[in-house]
C-alpha positions in Angstrom: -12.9 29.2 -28.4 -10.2 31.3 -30.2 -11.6 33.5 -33.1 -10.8 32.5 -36.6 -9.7 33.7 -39.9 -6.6 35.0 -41.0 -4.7 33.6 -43.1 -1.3 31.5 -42.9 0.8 33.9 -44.9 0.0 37.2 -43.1 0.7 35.5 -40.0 4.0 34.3 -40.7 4.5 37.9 -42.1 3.7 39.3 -39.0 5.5 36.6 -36.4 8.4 37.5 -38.7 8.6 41.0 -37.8 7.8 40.5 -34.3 10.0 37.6 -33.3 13.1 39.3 -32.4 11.3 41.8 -29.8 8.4 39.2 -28.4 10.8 36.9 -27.3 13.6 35.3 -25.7 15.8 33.0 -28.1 14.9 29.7 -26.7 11.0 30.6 -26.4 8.2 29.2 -28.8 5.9 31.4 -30.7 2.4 30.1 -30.2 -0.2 31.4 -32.3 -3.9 29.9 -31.6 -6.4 30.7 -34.4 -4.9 34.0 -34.7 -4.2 34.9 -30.7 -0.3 35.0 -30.2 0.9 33.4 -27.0 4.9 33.6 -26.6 5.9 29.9 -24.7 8.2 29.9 -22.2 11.1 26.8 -21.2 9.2 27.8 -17.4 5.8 27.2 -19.4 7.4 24.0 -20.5 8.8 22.8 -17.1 5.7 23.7 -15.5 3.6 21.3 -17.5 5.7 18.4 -17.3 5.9 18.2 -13.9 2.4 18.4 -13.6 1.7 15.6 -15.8 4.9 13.2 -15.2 4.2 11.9 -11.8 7.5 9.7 -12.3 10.4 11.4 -12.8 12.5 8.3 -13.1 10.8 6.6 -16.1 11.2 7.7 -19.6 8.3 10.0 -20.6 6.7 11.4 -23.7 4.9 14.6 -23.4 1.6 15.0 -25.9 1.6 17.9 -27.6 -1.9 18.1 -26.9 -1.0 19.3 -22.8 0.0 22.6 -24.1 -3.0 23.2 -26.7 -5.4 22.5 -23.8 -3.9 24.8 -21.1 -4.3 27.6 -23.7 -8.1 26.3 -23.7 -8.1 24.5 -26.7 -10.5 21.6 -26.6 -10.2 19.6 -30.5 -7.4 20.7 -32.5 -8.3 20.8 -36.5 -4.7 21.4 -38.1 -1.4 22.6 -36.8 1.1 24.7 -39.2 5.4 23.9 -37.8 7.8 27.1 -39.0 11.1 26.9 -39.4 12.5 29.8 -40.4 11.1 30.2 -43.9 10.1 26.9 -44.1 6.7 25.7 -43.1 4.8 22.5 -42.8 0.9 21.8 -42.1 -0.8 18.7 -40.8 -3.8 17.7 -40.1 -4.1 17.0 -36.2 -6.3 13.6 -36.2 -3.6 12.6 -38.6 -0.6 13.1 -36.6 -1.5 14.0 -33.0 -1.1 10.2 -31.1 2.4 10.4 -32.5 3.6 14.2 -31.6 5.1 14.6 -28.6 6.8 17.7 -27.2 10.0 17.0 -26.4 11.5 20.6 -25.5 10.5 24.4 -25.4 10.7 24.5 -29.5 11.8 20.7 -29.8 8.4 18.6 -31.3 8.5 15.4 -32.8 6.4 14.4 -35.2 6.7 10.3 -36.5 9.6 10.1 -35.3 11.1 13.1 -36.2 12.5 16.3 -34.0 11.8 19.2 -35.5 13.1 23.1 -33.6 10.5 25.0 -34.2 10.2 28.5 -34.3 6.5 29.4 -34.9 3.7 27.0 -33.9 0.2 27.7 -35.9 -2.9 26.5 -34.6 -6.5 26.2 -35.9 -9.3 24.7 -33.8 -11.8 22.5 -34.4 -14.9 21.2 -32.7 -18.7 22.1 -32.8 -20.0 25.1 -34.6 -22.2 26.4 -31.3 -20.7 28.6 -28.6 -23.0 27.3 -25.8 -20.9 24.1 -25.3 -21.2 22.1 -22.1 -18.3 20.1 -20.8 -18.8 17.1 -18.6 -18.0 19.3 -15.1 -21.6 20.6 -15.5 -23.3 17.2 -14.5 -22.2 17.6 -10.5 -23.3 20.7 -10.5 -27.1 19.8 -12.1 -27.1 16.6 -9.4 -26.2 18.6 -6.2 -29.1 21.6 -7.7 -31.8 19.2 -8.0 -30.8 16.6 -5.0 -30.5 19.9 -2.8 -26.8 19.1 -2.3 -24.3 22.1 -1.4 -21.9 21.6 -3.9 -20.6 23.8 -5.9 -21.9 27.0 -4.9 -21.4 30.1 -7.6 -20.8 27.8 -10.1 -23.5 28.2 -13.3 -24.9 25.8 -16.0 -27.1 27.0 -18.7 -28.9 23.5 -18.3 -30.0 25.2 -14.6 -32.2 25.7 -13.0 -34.2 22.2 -13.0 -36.7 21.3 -10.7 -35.7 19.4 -7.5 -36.0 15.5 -7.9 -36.3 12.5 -5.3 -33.5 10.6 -7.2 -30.4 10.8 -10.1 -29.4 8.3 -12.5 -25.8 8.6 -14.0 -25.7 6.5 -17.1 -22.0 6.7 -17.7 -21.8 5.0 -21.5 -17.7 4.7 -21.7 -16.2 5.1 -25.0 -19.7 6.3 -26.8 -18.5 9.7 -27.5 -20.8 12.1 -29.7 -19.2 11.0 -32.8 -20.4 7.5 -32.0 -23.5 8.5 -31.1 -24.7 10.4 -34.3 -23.3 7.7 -36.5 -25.3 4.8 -34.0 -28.3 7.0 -34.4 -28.3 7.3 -38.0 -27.6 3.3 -38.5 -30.6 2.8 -36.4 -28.5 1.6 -33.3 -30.3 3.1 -30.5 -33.8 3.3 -30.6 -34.4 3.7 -26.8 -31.3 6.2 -26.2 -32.3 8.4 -29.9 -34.6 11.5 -29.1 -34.4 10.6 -25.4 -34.5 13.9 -23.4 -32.9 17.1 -23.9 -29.8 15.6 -26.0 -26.8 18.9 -25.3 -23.0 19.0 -27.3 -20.6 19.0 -24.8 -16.9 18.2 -24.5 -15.0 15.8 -21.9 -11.7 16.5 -20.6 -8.2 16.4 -22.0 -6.8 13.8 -21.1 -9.9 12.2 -22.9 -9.5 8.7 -20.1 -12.0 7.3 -18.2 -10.0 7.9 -14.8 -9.2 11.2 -15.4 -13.0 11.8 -17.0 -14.5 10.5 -13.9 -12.1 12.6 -11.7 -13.5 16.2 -13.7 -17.2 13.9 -13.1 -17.4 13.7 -9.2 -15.1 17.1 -8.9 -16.6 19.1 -11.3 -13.4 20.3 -12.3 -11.3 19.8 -15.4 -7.9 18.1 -14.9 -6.0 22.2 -15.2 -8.1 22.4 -11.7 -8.9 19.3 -10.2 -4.8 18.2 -10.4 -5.4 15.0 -12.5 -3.3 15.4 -15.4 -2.8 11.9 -16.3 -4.0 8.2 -15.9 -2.7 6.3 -13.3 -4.0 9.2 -10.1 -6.9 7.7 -8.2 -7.6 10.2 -5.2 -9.0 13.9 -5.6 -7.4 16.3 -3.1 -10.2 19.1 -3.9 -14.0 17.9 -2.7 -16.2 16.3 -4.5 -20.0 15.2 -5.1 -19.3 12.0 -3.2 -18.2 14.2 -0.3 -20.7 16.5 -0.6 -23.7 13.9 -0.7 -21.8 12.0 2.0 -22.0 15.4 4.4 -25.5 16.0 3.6 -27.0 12.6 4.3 -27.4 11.6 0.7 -27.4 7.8 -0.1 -25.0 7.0 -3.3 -24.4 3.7 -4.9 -22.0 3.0 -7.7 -22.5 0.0 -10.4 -19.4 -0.7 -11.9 -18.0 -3.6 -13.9 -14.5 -5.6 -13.1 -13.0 -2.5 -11.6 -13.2 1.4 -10.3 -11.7 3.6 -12.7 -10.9 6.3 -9.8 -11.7 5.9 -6.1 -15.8 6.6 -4.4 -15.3 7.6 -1.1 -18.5 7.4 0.6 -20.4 5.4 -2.0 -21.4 1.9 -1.8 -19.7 0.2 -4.6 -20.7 -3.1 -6.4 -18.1 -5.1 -8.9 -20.0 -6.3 -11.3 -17.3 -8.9 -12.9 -17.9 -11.6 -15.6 -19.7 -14.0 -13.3 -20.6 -15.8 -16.5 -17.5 -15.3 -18.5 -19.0 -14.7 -21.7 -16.4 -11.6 -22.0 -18.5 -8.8 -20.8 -19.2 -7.2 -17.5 -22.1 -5.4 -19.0 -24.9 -8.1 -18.5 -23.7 -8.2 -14.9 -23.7 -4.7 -14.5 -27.3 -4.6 -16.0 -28.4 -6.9 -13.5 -27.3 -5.2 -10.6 -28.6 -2.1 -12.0 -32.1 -4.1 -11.9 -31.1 -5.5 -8.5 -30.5 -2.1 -6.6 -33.1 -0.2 -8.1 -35.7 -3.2 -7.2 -34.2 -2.7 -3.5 -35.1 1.0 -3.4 -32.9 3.0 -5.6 -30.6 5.8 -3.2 -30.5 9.4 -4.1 -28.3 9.3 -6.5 -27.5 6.1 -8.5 -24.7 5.2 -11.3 -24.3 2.8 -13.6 -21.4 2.3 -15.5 -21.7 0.6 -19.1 -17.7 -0.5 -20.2 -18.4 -2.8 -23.2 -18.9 0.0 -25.8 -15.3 0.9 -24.7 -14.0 -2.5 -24.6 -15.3 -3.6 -27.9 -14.2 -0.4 -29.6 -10.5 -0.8 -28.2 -10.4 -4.5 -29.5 -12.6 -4.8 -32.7 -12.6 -0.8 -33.6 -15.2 1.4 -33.3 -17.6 0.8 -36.0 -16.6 -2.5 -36.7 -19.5 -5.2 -36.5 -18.5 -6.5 -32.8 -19.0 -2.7 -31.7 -22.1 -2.1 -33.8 -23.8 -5.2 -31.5 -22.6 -3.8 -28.8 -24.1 -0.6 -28.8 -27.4 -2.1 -29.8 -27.0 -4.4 -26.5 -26.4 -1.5 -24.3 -29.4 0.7 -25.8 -31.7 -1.9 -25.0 -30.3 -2.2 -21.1 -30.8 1.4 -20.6 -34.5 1.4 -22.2 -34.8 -1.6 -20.3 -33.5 0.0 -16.8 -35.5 3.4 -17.7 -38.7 1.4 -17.5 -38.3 0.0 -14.5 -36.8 3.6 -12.6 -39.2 5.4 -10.6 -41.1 8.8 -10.6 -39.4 12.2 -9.7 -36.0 10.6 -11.4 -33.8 12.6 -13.3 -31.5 10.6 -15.6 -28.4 12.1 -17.0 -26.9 9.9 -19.8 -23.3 10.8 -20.8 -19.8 9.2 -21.6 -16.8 9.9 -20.5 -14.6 10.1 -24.4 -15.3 9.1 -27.9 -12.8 6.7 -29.7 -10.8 7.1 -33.0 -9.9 4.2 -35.5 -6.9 2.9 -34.8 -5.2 2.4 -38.8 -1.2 2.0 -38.0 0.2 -1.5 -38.8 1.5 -3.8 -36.3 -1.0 -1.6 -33.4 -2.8 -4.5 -31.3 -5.9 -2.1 -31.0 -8.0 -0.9 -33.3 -9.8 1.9 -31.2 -8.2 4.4 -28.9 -8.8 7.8 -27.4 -6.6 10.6 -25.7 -6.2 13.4 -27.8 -7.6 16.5 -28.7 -9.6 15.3 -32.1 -13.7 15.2 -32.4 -13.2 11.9 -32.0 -12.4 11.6 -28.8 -13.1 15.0 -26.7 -16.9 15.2 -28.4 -19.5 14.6 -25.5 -23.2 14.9 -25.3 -25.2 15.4 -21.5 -28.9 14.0 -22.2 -31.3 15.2 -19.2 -34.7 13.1 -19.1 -37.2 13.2 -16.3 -39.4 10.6 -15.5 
């Protein structure tokens, strides 16, 4: 992460003096917790066509796309300069309605400002050793004696071989979730589980393109998916490279696939009771395959924490339940796995409070916030 401090007023003292000769007119002056980046209309182009796959439709451009292909993961504040004029905002405040809408053009509520200098201060954890959710292929292939990924490195390496992997893949129980679950006595099966590790997802913070960076290893400025709505890798993956090497997969999933498994047996779980949830059904297919002889590597895909948090908010009573109801199917599932498993337990985002009038949900995710991009890797070995 960039390297912080120096103050607002020497930097606009010092972009000042160096606009004319750093660059072009129509450029954007960039300036990441004190690292100056000069932004380019080519930059600009270059990133939109990346992430509009539909030229034809109307589309709004996040902000967010070009903090996170200078490498910023959670944005804490952003400072807009205009000339002498400058205004600062607080990022979780404002960053589901900025959009970029030009090289210097950004719109913030509604409003278009031409920017000349763009300040930046990051946020996130306080270690330096962060993981990122492109580490857990790697550990599977390692310890299932997959070749995958080969020169890649994980501080959570090297582990000991292991007969079997479990992916629990908790959607929409981000780290910021998680500690405030844990300290309201939530999850009693999931809390001091393992080797618990900070880690971040991948902008954009979606399931689809989360699980993309998952079974690629890859985050979406290498694996090519840039947005929702993209279903098919065209780099390899850890389906491919289990498929090659003999390796039995099977996927547990609820109404739906988020992204395409090639090579994995799949089971749609539904609401075959319709009490609203998919999650009771997944559970009992979870039960069901492992009681069959569990494969060599197993995932099971949790959606209500997501779907409650989306509807009801996260934190809200409905969500609280919730993520008591999951903790127990995983403890529950734990029990019954069996020896020389190694369990990674992860989701693919967090969630913010939705608080804008008129919004039909009251939980959402896809920005560069704490929220949202904050992700945790737990590694238990049974």
């Amino acid at each position: 992460m960039f390297q912080k401090k120096i103050s607002i007023g020497l930097l606009l003292l010092i972009l000042a003096l160096s606009a004319g000769c750093s660059k072009a007119a129509g450029d954007l002056n960039l300036t990441i917790d004190g690292q100056h980046i000069v932004v380019t209309h080519q930059t600009y182009k270059d990133i939109e066509a990346k992430v509009n796959q539909d030229e034809e439709e109307d589309f709004d451009l996040p902000l967010d796309y070009l903090f996170y292909q200078n490498g910023v993961p959670v944005v804490d504040k952003i400072t807009i300069v205009q000339g002498a004029e400058s205004s600062s905002y607080d990022w979780a405040e404002i960053a589901s309605h900025t959009f970029w809408r030009n090289t210097r053009e950004i719109e913030i509520n509604g409003v278009v400002y031409l920017v000349d200098n763009l300040l930046v201060e990051c946020g996130g954890f306080d270690e330096e050793n962060v993981h990122s959710i492109t580490e857990i292929p790697l550990i599977t292939a390692r310890v299932l004696d997959i070749p995958f990924m080969e020169g890649a490195a994980s501080s959570l390496l090297p582990l000991e071989s292991t007969e079997h992997v479990v992916w629990f893949f908790l959607d929409g129980f981000g780290y910021q979730q998680f500690m405030t679950a844990s300290e309201q006595g939530l999850i009693p099966h999931l809390f001091g589980l393992g080797d618990f590790n900070e880690a971040y997802t991948i902008y954009p913070p979606k399931t689809s393109t989360s699980t993309a960076a998952l079974l690629s290893g890859l985050d979406s400025r290498q694996n090519g998916i840039w947005a929702t709505g993209i279903r098919n890798l065209e780099v390899p993956s850890i389906l491919d490279a289990a498929n090659d090497a003999g390796a039995q997969v099977r996927i547990i999933e609820g109404s739906s696939t988020p992204f395409n498994y090639p090579g994995a047996e799949i089971t749609l779980s539904g609401d075959r009771d319709g009490d609203g949830s998919t999650d009771d059904n997944v559970f009992t297919n979870a039960q069901t395959a492992i009681e069959e002889g569990i494969p060599d590597l197993l995932m099971v895909h949790f959606h209500g924490i997501d779907d409650v948090g989306h509807t009801y908010g996260p934190y809200s009573a409905e969500w609280e339940s919730k993520v008591a109801e999951i903790d127990t199917m995983v403890g529950q599932l734990i029990d019954t796995l069996p020896e020389d498993t190694l369990m990674i337990i992860f989701p693919d985002h967090g969630m913010h409070a939705v608080l804008d009038e008129g919004d039909t949900s009251l939980g959402n995710h896809g920005n560069l916030v704490m929220d949202d991009m904050a992700i945790y890797i737990i590694l238990v070995r049974k």
